[in-house]
N, C-alpha and C positions, 0 to 999 in steps of 0.2 A: 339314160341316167337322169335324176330327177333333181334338178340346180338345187343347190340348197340357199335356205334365205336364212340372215342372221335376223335373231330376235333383239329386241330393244325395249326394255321395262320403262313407262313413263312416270315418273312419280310425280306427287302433285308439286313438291318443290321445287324438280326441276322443269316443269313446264312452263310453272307461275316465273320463272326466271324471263321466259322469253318476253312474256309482260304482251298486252296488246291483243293481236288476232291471233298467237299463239294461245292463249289461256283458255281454251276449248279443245285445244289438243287430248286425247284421251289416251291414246297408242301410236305406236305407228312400226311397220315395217319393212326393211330395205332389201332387197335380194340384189346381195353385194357381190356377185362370184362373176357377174359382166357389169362391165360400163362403158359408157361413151364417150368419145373427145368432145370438148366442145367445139362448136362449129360442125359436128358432124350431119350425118344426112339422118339418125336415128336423134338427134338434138333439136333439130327444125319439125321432123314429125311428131314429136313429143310435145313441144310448145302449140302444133296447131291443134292437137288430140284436147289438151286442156282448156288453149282456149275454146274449143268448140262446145264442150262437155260444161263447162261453166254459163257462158253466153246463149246457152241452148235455155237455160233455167227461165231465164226472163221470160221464154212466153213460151211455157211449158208448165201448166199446175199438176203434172204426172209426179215430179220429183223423180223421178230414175231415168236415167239414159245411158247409152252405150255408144261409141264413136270407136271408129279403127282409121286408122292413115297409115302406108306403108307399113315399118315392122309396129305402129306401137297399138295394141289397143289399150280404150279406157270405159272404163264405168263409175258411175256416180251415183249416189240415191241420197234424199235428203230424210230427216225421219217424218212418219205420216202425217203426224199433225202441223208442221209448218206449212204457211202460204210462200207464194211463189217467191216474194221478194225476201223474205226470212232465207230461204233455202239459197237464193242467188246468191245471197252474203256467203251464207255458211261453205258454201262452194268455193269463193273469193278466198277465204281464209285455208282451205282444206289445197286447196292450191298452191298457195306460199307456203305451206306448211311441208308440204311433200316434198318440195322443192328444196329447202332447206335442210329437210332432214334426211335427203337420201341420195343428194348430191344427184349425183351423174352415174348411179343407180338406173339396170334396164327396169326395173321394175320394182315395187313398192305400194305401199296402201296406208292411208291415215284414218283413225276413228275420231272424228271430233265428236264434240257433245252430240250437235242435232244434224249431222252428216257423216256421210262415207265416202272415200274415194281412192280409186284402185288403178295404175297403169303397169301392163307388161310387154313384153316382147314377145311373148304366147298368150294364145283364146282361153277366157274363160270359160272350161265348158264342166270343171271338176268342182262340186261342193267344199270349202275348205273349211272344215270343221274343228280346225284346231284351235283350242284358246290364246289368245293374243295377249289376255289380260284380265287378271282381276283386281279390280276395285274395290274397297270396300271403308266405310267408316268404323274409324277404332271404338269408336264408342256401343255399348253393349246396352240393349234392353234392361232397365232393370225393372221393371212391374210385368209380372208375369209374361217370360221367358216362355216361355213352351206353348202357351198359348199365339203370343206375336209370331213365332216360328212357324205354326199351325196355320195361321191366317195367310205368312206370308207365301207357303207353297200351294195353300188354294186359291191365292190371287191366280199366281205365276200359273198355276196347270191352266185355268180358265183362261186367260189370256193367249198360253199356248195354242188351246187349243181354237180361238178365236183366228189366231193367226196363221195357224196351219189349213184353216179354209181359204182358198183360191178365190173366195171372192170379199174376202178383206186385203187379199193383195200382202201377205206376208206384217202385216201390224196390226196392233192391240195394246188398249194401253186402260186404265181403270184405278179404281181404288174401293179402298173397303177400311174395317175398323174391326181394331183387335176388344176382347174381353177387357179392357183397363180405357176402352174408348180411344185408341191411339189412331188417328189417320194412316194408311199403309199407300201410296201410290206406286202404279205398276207399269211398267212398258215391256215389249216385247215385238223384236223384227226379223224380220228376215231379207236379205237382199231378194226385189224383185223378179229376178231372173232365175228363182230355183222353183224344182218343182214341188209338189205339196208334203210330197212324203222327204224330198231333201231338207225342206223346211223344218219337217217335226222332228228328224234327225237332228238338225243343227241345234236347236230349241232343248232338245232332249240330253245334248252330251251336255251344251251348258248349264240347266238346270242340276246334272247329275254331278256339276262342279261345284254349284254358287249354293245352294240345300247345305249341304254336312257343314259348309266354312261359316258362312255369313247370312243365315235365315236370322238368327237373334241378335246380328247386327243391327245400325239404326239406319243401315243404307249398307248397298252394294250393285255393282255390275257385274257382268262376267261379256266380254267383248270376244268373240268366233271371227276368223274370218268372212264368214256369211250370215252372221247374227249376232243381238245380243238380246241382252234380259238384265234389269235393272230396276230396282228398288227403292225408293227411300221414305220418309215420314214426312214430307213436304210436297206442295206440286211441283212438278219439274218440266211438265208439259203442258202444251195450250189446251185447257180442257174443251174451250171454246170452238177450236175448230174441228176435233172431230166428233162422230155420229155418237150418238147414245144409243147402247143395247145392251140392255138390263138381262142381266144371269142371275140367278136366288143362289146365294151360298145361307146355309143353316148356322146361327149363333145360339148356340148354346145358351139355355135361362139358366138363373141361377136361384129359382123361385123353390115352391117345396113340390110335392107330388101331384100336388090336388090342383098346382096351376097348371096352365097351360102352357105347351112347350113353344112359346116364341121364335121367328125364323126375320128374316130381315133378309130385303132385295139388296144387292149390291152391285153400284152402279157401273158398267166397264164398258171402257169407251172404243169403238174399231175407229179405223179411219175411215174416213167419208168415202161410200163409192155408189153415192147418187139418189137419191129421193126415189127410187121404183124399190130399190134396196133396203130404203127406211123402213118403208111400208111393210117388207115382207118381217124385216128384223121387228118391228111393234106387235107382230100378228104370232111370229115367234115367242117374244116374254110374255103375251098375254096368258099363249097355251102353255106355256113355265110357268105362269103363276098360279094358272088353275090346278093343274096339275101338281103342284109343290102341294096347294091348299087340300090334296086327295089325301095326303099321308097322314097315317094312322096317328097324333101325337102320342100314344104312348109305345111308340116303337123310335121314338124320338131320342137322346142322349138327355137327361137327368141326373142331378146328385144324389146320392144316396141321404136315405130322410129315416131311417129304422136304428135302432138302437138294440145288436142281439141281446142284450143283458134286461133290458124295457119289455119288447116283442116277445121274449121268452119267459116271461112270469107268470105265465099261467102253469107253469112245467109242461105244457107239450111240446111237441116241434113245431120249432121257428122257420115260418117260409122267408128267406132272409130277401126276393128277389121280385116277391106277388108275385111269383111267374108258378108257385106251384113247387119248387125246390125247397125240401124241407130239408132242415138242419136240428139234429137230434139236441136236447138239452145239456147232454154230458159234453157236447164241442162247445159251450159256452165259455169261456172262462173269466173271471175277475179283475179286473186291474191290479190290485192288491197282490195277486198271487204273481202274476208277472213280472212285478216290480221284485217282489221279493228274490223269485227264481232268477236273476239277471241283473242280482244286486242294485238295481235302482236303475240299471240300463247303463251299470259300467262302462267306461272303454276297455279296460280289459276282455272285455268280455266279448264286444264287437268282432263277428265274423267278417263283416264286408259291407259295401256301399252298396244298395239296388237305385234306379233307378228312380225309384216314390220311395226313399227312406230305407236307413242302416239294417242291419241283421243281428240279432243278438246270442250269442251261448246262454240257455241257463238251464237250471238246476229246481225239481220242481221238487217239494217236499219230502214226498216220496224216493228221492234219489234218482226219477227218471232226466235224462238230457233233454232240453228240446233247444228250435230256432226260433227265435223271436221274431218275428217283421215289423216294423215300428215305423208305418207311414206318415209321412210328413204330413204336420199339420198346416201348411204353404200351400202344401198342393190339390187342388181340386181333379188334377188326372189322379195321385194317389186315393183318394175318398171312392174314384169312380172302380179303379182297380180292389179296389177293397172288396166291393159288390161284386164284380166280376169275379173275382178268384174263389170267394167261396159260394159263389153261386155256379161254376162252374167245374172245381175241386170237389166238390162235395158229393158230385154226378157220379163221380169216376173213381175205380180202383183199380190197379195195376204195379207190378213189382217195379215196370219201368217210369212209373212215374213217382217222383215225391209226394208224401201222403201229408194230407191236411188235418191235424188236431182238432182245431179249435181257432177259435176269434175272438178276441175282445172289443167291443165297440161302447165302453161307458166314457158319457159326456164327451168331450171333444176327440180322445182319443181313438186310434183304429190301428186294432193288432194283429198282424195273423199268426197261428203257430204249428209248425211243422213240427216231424219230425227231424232230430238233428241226423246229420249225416259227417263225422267224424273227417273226412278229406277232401272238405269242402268242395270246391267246383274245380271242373275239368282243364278252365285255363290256368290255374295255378300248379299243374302239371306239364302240361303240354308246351306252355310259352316262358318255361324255367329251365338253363340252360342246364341246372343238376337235376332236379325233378323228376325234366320230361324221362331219362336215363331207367326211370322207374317202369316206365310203360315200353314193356317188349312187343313186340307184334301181336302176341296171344293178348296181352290183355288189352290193346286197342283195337285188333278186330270183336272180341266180343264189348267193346264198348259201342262200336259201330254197329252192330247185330244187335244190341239192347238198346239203343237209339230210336231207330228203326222201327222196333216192334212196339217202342210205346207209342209213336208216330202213328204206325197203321193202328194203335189201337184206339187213338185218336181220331182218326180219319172215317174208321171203318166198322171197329168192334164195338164202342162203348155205345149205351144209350140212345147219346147224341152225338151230331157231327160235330166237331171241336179242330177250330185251323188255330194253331197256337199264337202264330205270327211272331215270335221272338228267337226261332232256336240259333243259339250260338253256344260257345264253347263256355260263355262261364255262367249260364242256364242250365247245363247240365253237370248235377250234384252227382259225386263218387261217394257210396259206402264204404264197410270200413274191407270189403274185398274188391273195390276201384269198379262194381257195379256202379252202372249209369240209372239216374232216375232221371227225367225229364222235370221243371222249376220253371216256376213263376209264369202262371197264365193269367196276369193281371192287365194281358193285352189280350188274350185268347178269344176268340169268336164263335159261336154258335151257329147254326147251319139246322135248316128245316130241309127232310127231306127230300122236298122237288125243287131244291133251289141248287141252283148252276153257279152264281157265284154272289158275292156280296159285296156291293158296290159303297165302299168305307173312307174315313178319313185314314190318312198313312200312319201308319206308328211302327217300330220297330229299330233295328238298327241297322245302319247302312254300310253298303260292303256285304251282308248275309239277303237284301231285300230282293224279289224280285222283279226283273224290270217294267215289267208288266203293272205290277203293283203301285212300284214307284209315281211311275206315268199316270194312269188310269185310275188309282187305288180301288182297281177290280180285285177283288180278295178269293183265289180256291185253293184247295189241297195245295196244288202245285205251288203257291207259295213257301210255304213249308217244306216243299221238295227240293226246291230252290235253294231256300237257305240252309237243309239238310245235306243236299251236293259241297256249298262252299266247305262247310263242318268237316264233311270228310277229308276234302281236300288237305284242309289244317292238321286232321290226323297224320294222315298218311306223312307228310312235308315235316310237321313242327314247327310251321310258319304261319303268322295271323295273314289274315286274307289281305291286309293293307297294306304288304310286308313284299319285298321284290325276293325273290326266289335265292338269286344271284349275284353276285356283282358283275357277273360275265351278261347277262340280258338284261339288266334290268329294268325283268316284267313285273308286276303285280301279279299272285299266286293263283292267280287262275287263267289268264292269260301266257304267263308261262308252261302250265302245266300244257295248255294245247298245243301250244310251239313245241314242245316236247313230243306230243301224244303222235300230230302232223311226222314229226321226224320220225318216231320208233324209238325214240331215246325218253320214255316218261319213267321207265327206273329212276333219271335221274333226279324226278321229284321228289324221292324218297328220303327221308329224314335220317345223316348220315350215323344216328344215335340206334336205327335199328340195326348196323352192319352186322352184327353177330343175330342177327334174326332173316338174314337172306337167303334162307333155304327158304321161308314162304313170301320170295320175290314176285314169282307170279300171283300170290293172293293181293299183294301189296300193290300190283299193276292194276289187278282185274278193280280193286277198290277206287284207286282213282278214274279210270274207267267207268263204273256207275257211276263217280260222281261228276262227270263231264256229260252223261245224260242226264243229271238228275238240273243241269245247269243250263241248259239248251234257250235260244232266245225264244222256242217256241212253247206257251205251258204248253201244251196238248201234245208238242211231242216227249214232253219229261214223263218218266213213268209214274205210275201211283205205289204208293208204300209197299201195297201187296206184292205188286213184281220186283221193288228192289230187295222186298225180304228171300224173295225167292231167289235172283239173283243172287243174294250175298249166303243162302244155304242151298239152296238146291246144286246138284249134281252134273247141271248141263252149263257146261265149259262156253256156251256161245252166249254174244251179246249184241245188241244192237250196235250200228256203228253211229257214234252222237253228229250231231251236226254241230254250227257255230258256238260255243257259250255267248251269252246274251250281253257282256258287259267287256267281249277282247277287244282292248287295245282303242279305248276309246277317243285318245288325242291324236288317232289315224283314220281319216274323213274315208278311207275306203272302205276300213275295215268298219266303221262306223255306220255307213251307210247299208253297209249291206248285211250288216247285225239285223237291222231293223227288217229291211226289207225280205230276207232271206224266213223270217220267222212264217211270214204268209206262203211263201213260196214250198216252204218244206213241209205243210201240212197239205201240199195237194199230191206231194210223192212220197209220204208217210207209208201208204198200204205198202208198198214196194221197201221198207228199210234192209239192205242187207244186214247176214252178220257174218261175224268171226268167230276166232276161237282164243280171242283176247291174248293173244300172245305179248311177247314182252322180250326185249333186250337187256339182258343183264348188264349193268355195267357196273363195276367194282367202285364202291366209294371212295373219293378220292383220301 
């Protein structure tokens, strides 16, 4: 059985109490369930472990060591960029520290600011990937938000992935500068004694914590037992003693069309591991720079510089994009007329909040309804989405997708206008406790099955390849017969042909993203599959994907539903609002079922649209059997580790996937 260790929150109040060489204290924690008398013979090995692990520093510029003495072992690292005698300190302090806070404790671990240190009465030989703590500064961005948030997870992945190479030795650490000119500095570690891929795990779950809370904060950490990662708008580390190796991240110009799309190197710093290493790392950013200087600028990110209502005075069609995409004159429409249809852009009138700006009802002369989108004039992602959606809408037709009117673009303003659709978006059904009541099994499977098919027609049928990257639950608009259109591709990506994936900045929303994405921001189909599997899951359930299933487990709803799926018991994930619709229990099984392959940590074992269409209409009862979902049970280092690892592994016994005949356990709703 696995001792349990209690946790201990350190706030900065009550640390600054201890005043001294406590005030670097960060975390700490005690595995209280043994202890020793003093004077004991486990008393005397603990004191020799420490002092060894300490005094070993002084004439050691490694910064990590491990010592065992009868039952105790210990380990120590200090962070990369400190010298020996910095580190000796920080050890000195991380020592009293332990001591004090975990008494007569067999085991325990401290996170000071610029050290680590860890003693137990069993071998470290397991990744511990639970978060110990998050940190973060209350104070919030205010100049452009989404932009600093942007900056700060392209730091952190480049760093990561700095760090996850074996011969930085688990550290990285750098900075860069937001759109508003703001300094961002970054660190990122990993205890030296894991291996590459336990690293990128450790790195990975904390990222997938410290992202959603505290990107648009003006500082933060997030502390693992085996790693952390840490932010703030200040230096916080010796830039001086470690190696310089320059990464290109792309900053967006903010010039007109006809300039040139500007990039800036950004400096990020590994830790020092030796002048033959320099060398190879200067010979690295050179072929990065030449190579960054290959790319096309106008495949570059730009603002939109056209004006439909200017661009289309000649009365033909307007190519709203140069790219060839032409938009008819009758989609143009006037500010005047919008304002009037939407009474000036009433609040009454307001359907809902997007993301780049409100949504409006209105009423056009004629007596037709339409939606207004009325992007913020704040925002430069809004202006970019503007481009994108009717350069991208305009491609496409389909009953499953929402249909695009028209745009307005006179002088600062940027409109788009849809059809209206009378029951507005799908989560104001789903996640309302009277509402959902409305949506029986029949008409959530064919919302599932109309999803779906504008998906593959996304993917497969139209024109162009089109990955949406946003689908969630209140992206998908309901007619006035709870038909699903698919909305807002003001993120949506275009796809050439022979291209396999598109290597992008992240956007979307989290909880629906794939992990792959997350990580890498490698963009294919299978994104959208991904986020299409959580979607279902929320059907099927009536629970948002951030939402624990139970009070009896509580998992998060997709983690749950596997713990279920493992048992035989995934009826139970069923939303207890469909009980008078459990004659079609097994369609309701078999649906979360595809959406546990459509979730897999592997894309390539997730299917493509066409098979899950098939799947949710065709005839044949059999299904693959899924493997791990890509995001179970992430503050559990096993099940975390081997998410990761498992995804490489299960694309080499893919050919071989059995199946079933999706069977399912009824169980009566309580």
């Amino acid at each position: 059985m696995q001792s349990r260790w209690s946790w201990r929150y350190v706030g900065l109040t009550f640390v600054l109490a201890f005043g001294g060489g406590m005030s670097d204290l960060r975390t700490y924690r005690c595995k209280n369930d043994t202890t020793y008398p003093p004077g004991s013979r486990f008393s005397k090995d603990f004191e020799r472990v420490l002092d060894n692990l300490v005094q070993s520093m002084n004439v050691t510029a490694h910064g990590f060591n491990t010592y065992s003495y009868g039952e105790v072992n210990g380990l120590v690292q200090c962070r990369g960029d400190l010298v020996p005698a910095e580190c000796s300190n920080c050890l000195g302090e991380a020592s009293f520290s332990v001591q004090q806070m975990c008494g007569n404790a067999k085991g325990g671990l401290v996170w000071l600011e610029r050290c680590f240190l860890r003693y137990s009465n069993h071998s470290f030989s397991q990744l511990d990937a639970r978060v110990l703590a998050m940190l973060e500064n209350p104070q919030r961005v205010t100049k452009d938000p989404d932009g600093f948030g942007n900056r700060v997870a392209d730091l952190l992945r480049y760093l990561m992935r700095g760090a996850s190479d074996p011969a930085h030795k688990g550290f990285a650490a750098g900075f860069t500068r937001d759109s508003s000119k703001e300094d961002i500095y970054g660190l990122v570690e990993c205890l030296r004694d894991l291996s590459a891929v336990e690293c990128r795990t450790c790195l990975s779950i904390g990222f997938y914590h410290l992202y959603p809370c505290c990107a648009q904060k003006q500082g933060a950490e997030a502390l693992l037992g085996s790693c952390t990662l840490r932010f703030e708008t200040y230096p916080f580390f010796n830039l001086s003693a470690a190696s310089p190796f320059a990464m290109p991240l792309t900053t967006p110009t903010t010039g007109s069309s006809s300039s040139k799309t500007s990039s800036r190197r950004v400096p990020i710093l590994v830790g020092a591991i030796g002048s033959g290493l320099l060398a190879v790392a200067v010979c690295v950013c050179l072929f990065l720079f030449l190579l960054r200087n290959k790319v096309d600028p106008a495949n570059l990110w730009r603002p939109l510089t056209f004006s439909c209502r200017e661009v289309g005075g000649s009365g033909g069609p307007v190519d709203v994009s140069g790219s060839g995409s032409l938009l008819n004159p009758q989609m143009i429409f006037r500010l005047e007329t919008l304002i009037e249809a939407t009474a000036n852009f009433h609040e009454d009138n307001k359907l809902g909040e997007g993301g780049f700006g409100p949504v409006y009802k209105g009423t056009t002369s004629d007596g037709k309804e339409i939606a207004v989108k009325k992007l913020s004039l704040r925002s430069v992602q809004g202006t970019t989405e503007f481009m994108n959606e009717v350069r991208i809408v305009a491609k496409i037709q389909h009953r499953n997708l929402v249909k695009l009117l028209g745009c307005c673009a006179q002088g600062p303003e940027r409109l788009l206008v849809y059809e209206y659709l009378p029951n507005k978006s799908l989560d104001t059904f789903l996640f309302d406790p009277e509402r959902r009541k409305v949506l029986d099994w029949e008409k959530r499977y064919n919302i599932v099955v109309g999803i779906a098919r504008g998906l593959l027609y996304l993917h497969e049928d139209s024109q162009v390849r089109i990955i949406h990257r946003d689908i969630k639950a209140n992206n998908i608009l309901l007619d006035e017969k709870l038909k699903p259109k698919i909305a807002d591709f003001g993120l949506a990506r275009l796809f050439a042909e022979d291209q396999s994936h598109l290597s992008t900045g992240v956007a979307g929303t989290l909880g629906y993203m794939a992990p792959e994405y997350i990580m890498h921001g490698q963009l294919t189909e299978k994104a959208d599959v991904f986020s299409f599997g959580v979607l279902l899951l929320e059907i099927v359930s009536g629970k948002k994907n951030n939402s624990v299933l139970s009070e009896e487990d509580m998992l998060p709803l997709l983690d749950a539903t596997w713990k279920h799926y493992e048992a035989g018991t995934i009826s139970e994930t069923i939303d207890p609002c469909l009980k008078q619709s459990m004659l079609y229990s097994e369609e309701m099984c078999r649906v979360s079922h595809i959406a546990l392959l459509c979730t897999q940590g592997s894309a390539q074992l997730r299917p493509t649209m066409s098979e899950i269409v098939v799947m949710l209409t065709g005839k044949d009862n059999s299904l693959p059997l899924p493997t791990q979902p890509a995001m179970i049970d992430l503050n559990n280092a096993e099940h975390a580790k081997a998410a990761f690892e498992a995804a490489n592994e299960n694309l080499h016994n893919s050919v071989s996937v059995t199946v079933n005949d999706a069977t399912c356990s009824v169980v009566e709703p309580r």
